[in-house]
C-alpha positions in Angstrom: 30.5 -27.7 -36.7 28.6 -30.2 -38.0 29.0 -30.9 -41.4 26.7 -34.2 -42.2 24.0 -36.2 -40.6 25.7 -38.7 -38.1 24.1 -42.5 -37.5 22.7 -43.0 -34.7 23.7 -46.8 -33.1 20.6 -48.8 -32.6 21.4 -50.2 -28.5 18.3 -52.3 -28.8 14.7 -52.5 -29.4 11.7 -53.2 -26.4 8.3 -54.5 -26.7 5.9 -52.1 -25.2 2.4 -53.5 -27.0 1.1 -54.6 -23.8 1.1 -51.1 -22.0 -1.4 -50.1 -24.5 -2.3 -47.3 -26.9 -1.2 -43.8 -27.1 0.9 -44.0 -24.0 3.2 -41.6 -22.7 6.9 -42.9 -21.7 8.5 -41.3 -18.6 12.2 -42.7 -17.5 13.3 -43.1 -13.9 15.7 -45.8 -12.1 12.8 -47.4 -10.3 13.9 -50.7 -9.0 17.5 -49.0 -7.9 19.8 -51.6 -9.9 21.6 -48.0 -11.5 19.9 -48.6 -15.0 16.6 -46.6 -15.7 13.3 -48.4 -16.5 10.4 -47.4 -18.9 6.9 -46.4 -17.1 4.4 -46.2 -20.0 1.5 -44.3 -18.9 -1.9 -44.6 -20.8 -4.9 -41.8 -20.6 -8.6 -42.5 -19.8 -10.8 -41.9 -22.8 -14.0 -40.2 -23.5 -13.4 -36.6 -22.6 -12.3 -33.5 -24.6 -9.2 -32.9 -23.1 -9.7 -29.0 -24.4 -11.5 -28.8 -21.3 -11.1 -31.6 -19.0 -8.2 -32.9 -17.8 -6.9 -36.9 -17.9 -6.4 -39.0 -15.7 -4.6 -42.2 -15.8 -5.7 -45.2 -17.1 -3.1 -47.8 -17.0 0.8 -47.6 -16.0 2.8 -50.2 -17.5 6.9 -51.0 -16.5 9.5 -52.2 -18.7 13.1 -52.8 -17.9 15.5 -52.1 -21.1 15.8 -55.5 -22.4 12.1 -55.6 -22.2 11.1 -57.6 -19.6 7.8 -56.4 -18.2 8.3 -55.5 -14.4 4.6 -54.8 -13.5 1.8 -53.2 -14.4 -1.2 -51.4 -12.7 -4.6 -50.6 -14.5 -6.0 -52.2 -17.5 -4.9 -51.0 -21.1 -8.1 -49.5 -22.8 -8.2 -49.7 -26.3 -10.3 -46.5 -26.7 -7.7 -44.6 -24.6 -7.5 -40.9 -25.1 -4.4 -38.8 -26.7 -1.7 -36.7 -26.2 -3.4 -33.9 -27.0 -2.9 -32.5 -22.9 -0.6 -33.7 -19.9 -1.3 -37.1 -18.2 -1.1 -36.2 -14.6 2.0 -38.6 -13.8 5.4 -38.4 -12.8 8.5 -40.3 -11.4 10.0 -39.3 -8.1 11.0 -40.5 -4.4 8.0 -39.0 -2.5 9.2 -39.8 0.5 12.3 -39.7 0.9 13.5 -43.6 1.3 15.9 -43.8 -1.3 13.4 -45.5 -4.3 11.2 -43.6 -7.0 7.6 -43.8 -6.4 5.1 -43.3 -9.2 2.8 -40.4 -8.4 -0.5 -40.2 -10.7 -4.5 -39.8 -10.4 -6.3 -42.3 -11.5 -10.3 -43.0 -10.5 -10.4 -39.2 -8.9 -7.5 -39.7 -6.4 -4.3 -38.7 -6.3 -2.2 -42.1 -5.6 1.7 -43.3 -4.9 2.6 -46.2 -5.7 5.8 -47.9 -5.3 8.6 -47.8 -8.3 9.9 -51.3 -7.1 6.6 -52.8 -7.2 3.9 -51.3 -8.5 2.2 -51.8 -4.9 0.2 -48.7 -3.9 1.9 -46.9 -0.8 -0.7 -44.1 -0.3 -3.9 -42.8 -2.0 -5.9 -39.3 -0.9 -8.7 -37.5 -2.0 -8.0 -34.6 -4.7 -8.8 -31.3 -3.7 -10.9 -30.3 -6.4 -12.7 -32.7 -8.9 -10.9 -31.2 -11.9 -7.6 -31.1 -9.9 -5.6 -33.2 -12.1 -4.4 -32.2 -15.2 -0.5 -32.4 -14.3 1.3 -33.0 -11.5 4.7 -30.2 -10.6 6.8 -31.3 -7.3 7.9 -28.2 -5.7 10.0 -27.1 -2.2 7.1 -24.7 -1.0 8.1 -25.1 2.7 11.9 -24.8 2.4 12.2 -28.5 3.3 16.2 -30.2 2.4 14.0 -31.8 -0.5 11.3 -31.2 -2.8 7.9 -33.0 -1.2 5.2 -30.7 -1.8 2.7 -30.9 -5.0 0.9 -28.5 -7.3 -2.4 -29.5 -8.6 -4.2 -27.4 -10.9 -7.3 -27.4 -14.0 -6.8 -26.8 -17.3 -6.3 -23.1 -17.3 -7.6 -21.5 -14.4 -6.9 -22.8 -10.8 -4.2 -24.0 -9.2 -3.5 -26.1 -5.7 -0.5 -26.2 -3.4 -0.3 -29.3 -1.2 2.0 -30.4 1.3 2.9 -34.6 0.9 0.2 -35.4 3.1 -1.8 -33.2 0.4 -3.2 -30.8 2.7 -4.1 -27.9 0.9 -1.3 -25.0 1.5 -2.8 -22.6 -0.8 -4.3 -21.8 -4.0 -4.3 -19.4 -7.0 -6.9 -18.4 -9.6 -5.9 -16.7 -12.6 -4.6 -18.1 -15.6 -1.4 -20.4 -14.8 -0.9 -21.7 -18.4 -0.3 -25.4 -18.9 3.1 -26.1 -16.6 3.5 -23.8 -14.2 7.8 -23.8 -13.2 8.6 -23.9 -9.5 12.3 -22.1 -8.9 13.9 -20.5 -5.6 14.5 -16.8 -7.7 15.2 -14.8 -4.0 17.3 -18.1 -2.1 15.6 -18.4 0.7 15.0 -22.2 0.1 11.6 -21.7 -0.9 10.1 -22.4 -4.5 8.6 -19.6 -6.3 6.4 -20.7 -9.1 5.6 -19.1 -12.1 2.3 -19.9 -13.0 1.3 -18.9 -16.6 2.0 -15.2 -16.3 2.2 -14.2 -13.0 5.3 -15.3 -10.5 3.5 -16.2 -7.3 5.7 -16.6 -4.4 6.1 -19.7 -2.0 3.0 -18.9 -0.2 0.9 -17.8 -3.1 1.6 -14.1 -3.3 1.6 -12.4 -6.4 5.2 -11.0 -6.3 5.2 -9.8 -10.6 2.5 -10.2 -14.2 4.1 -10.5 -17.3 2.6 -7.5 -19.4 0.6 -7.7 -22.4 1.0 -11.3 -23.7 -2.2 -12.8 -24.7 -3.7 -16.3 -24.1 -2.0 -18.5 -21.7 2.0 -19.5 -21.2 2.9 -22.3 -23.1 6.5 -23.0 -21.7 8.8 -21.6 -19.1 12.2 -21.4 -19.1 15.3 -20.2 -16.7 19.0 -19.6 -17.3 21.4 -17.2 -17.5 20.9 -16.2 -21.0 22.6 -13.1 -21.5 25.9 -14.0 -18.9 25.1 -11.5 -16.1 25.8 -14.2 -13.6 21.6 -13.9 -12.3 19.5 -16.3 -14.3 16.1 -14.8 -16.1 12.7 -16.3 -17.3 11.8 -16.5 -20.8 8.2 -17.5 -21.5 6.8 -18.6 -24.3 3.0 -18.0 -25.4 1.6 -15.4 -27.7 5.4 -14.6 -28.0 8.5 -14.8 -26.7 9.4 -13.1 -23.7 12.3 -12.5 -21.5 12.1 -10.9 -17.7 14.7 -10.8 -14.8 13.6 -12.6 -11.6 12.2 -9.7 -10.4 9.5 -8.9 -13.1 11.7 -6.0 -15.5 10.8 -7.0 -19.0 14.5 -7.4 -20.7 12.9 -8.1 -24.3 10.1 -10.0 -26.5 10.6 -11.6 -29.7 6.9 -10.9 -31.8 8.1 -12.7 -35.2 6.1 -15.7 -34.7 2.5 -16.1 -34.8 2.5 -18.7 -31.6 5.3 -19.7 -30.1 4.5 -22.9 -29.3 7.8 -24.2 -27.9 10.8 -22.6 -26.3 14.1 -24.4 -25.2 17.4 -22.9 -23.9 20.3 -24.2 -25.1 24.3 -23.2 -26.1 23.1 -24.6 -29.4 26.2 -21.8 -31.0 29.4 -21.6 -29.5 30.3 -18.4 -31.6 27.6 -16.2 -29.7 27.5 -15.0 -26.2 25.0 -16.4 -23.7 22.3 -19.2 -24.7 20.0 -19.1 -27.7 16.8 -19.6 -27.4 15.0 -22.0 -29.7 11.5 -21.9 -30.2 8.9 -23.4 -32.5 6.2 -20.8 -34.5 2.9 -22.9 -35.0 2.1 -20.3 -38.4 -0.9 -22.1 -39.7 -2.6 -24.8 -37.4 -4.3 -28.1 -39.4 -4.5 -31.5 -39.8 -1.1 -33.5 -39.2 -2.6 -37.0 -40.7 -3.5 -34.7 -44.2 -0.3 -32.6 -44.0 -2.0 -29.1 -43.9 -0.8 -26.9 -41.7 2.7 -25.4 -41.0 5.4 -24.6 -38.5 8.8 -23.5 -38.2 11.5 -23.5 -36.1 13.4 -20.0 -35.0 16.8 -19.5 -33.4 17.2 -16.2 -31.6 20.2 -14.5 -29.5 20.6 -13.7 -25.9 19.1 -10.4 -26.6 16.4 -12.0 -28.4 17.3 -11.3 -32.5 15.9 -13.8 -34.8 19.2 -15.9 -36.1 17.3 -17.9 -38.4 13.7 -19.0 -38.8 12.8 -22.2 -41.2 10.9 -22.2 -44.3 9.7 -25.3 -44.5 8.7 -27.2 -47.3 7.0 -30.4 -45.7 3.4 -30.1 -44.0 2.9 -31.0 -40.5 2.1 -28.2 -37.3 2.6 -30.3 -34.4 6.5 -30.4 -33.6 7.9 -30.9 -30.6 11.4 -29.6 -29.8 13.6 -29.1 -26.7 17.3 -28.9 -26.0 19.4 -32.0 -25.5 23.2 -31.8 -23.8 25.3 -34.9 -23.8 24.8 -36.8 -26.9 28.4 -36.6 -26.8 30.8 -35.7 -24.0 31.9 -32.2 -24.3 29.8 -31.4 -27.5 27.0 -28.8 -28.3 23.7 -28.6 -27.0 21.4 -29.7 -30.3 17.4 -29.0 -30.8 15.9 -32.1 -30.7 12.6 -32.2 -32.5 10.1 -34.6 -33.5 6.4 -35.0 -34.6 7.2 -33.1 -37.6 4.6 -34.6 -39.9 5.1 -34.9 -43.3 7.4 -38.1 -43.5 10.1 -36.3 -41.3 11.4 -38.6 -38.8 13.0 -37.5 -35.4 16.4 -35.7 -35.9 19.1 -33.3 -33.8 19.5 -30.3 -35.3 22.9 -28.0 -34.0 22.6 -24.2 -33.8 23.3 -23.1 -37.7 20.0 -25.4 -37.9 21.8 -28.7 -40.0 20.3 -32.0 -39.5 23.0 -33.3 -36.9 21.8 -36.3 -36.0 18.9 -38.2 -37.8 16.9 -41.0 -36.3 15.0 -43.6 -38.3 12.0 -44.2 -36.7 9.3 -41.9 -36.6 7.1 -41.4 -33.1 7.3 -39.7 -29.8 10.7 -39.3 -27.9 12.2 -39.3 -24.9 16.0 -38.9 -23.8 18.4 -39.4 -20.6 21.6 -40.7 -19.2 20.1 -44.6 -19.0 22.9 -46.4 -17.7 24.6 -43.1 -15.4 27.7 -43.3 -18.3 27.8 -39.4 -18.4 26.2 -39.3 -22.3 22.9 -39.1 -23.3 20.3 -41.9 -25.1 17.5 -41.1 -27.1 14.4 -43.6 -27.4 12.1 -43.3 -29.7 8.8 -45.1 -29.4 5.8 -45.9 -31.6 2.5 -47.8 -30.5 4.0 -50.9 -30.0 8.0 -50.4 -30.0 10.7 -48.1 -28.4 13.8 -48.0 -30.4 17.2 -47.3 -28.1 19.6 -44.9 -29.9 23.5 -43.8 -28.8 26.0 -42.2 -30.3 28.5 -44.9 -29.5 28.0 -48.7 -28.7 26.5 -49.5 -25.5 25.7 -52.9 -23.9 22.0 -52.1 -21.5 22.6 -55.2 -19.5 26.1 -53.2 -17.5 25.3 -50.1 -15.4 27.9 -47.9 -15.1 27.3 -47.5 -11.7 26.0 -50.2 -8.8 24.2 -47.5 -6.9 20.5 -46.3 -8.0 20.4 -43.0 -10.9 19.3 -39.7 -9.6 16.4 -39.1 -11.0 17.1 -35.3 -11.8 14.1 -32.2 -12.0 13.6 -32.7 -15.8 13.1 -36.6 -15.7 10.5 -35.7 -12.5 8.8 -32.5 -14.0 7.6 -34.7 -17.6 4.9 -32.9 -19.6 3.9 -32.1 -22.9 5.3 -28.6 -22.5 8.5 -28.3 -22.4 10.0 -25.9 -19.4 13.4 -25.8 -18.1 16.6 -24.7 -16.7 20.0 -24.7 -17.7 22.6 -24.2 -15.5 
């Protein structure tokens, strides 16, 4: 149990001023030397990102004593903001060992190579408004993951093979992530788009029932220790279903439940908890009105706790994060908490655990392949490094390139999962 807030150790601090404003930081080993690298990833400007989705304007690389690697695109100083997804992610495309950098920017879908920045491949999207994330998915029951979903805002979706030759596509209301997951085993993604679980062709195998608006997060794990994992959606609430579409329960104590994460955040219950985020009263984060809170509930989906909190701010962010220390609990990380709270780790019995310094957006992996965690946290012109324990950046643990593993190559602004 935690009984105070721990220091975090400072590891270092980068320079990230010439990637530009509001940028989005995804991690990934891309020049194979068994140390990840910082991809900072600004938006194009000039839309309302309510309705139309970003592309990308500029992709900027740093290595973690800040030395800039490349960069593609010119920084725009009337960028948009992270108000949506930027359709970009971090993965090896094809197969030959290095990450590529898959994104749209100028209405094409592009690869470019992780080493160099050097474009490898660029097609034609299959729909103008075909890019407001990007999901890598096994939809052919390949050895590896090499097909892509596509999809609008909130209505259509596109399968693609790597080539991007259109597989199929769905119309209905696939939320803002859809989660691809092989829930039968025949080697074959499913994905669960919004509401409805569509199988690896584009059937309709199951609809969540009576949940309103659109799915803001997915998540899959064994939470109540049945040994068969389930899906818990969040969106008008929280909602729990087996793989094969039974509703098992739904949590209706929260007025939008903005953010879900799965976690063993208490080692005293049974299962995993889920934690979630209640937007209660949306505002303005820069004037401090408006108000969330964060909840804890079971594995059958009773509220543990719920905050009261006495700070403004509606916009935080939280997911679960395992490996801060070897051996130790999952925590809820959260940040973008508005009123003057900076970014902290909070354990299951919701105590500050862990409390960072720096206020701004955050991001978190194994950097170095040492078997523990790092947290960055980064403003508009910084990223701060953060350990538990002394670490020196320059040593990889490991002379072989990182794995870049489904959460580091699944990055959006809405948090889905799975825990193992």
């Amino acid at each position: 149990m935690v009984e105070r807030t721990e220091q975090a150790v400072l590891l270092g601090i980068v320079d990230i001023h010439k990637a530009g404003l509001r940028t989005k930081m995804l991690l990934g080993d891309v020049d194979g030397d068994g140390r990840m690298e910082l991809l900072l990833a600004q938006p194009d400007g000039g839309i309302d990102d309510r309705y139309v989705p970003h592309q990308v304007q500029c992709m900027t690389v740093f290595d973690l004593q800040g030395n800039l690697l490349w960069q593609v695109g010119t920084p725009d100083p009337n960028a948009g903001g992270p108000g949506s997804d930027y359709p970009v992610q971090l993965y090896d495309i094809d197969g030959d060992g290095q990450l590529e950098v898959l994104c749209v920017m100028d209405k094409q879908f592009r690869i470019y190579s992780g080493r160099s920045g050097e474009l490898k491949k660029s097609y034609p999207l299959p729909d103008p408004l075909a890019h407001d994330c990007i999901i890598i998915a096994n939809l052919r029951g390949l050895e590896r993951p090499q097909d892509i979903i596509l999809k609008d805002r909130y209505r259509r979706l596109w399968a693609l093979d790597n080539e991007m030759n259109v597989l199929w596509t769905y119309t209905g209301n696939p939320g803002h992530f859809p989660w691809v997951y092989d829930i039968d085993g025949d080697g074959c993604d499913e994905v669960m788009a919004g509401y409805d679980m569509l199988d690896h062709d584009g059937t309709k195998l199951w609809s969540c029932k009576d949940l309103d608006d659109h799915a803001d997060c997915i998540w899959i794990g064994d939470v109540n220790g049945d040994g068969e994992p389930e899906v818990v959606v969040g969106g008008s609430v929280t909602v729990m279903y087996s793989l094969q579409g039974s509703e098992l329960w739904r949590y209706d104590g929260s007025i939008e439940s903005q953010h879900v994460a799965l976690g063993r955040f208490r080692t005293d219950m049974p299962g995993l908890q889920i934690a979630g985020l209640d937007r209660i009263e949306r505002g303005d984060n820069d004037s401090g009105s408006g108000r969330d809170g964060m909840f804890l509930l079971d594995s059958e989906g009773r509220e543990v706790w719920k905050e009261q909190r006495v700070t403004g701010g509606w916009l935080t962010m939280i997911e679960p994060l395992r490996g801060w220390e070897p051996h130790g609990p999952d925590y809820i990380l959260a940040y973008r908490r508005g009123g003057g709270v900076t970014p902290a780790l909070y354990d299951g019995h919701r105590r500050e655990a862990v409390r960072f310094p720096v206020d701004g957006y955050v991001v978190h992996a194994d950097l170095l392949g040492t078997g523990r965690e790092q947290v960055i946290v980064y403003t508009q012109d910084k990223a701060y490094i953060y350990a538990s324990r002394p670490l020196n950046l320059s040593v990889p643990a490991t002379a072989r390139p990182l794995p870049q593993p489904k959460r580091l190559y699944s990055t959006t602004l809405y948090f889905g999962g799975e825990v193992e």
